[in-house]
N, C-alpha and C positions, 0 to 999 in steps of 0.2 A: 328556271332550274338549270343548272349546269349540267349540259355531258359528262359521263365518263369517257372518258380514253382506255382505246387496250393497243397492242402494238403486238404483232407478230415475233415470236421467238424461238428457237433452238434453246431445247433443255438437254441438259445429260442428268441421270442420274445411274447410277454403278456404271453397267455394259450397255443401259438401253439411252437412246437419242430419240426425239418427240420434235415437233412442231405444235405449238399452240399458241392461241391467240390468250391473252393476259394481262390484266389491269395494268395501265402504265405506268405505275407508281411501284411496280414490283422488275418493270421492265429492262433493268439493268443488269449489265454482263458482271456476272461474279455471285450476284441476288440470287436467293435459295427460298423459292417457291413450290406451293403443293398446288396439285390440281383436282380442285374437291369433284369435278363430274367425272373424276378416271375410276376404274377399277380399285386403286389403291389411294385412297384420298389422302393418306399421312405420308405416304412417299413424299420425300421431297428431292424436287429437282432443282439442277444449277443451273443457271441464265448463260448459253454459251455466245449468245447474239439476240440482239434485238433488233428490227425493221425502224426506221426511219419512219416509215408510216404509221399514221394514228387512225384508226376509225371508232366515232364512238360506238357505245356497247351494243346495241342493237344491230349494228352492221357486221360489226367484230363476230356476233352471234351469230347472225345469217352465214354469214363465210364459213364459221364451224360448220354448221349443219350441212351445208351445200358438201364438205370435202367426205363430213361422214358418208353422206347420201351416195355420190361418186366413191368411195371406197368400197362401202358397201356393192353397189352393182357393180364393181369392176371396173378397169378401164377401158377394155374393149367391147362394143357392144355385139353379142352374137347375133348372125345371121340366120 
């Protein structure tokens, strides 16, 4: 069975700008993409850049969860 591909991206949509990891078949600068696990699933965003790098989905996946995980506790760790 084949991989999917996802490719790291810069979205804009109105005022707000996002990073997110996204099927690479969507991963093209101009392409107008929704991100169905956001708060707003039908928002659609504009592809302002795409990574050169490909991981398939499962990896693409892990890296999500890893930046949530890290956003969530913060960057610094308290003493």
């Amino acid at each position: 069975m084949k991989d999917d591909f996802f490719r790291q991206c810069v979205l804009k949509s109105e005022n707000f700008e996002t990073v997110a990891w996204i099927p690479e078949r969507g991963a093209k600068v101009g392409y107008q993409v929704t991100l169905k696990d956001s708060d707003e699933p039908l928002r659609l965003w504009t592809v302002l850049s795409a990574s050169s790098m490909r991981l398939p989905m499962q990896e693409a996946l892990e890296k999500a969860r890893e930046a949530i995980e890290f956003k969530r506790r913060g960057s610094i760790a308290a003493n």
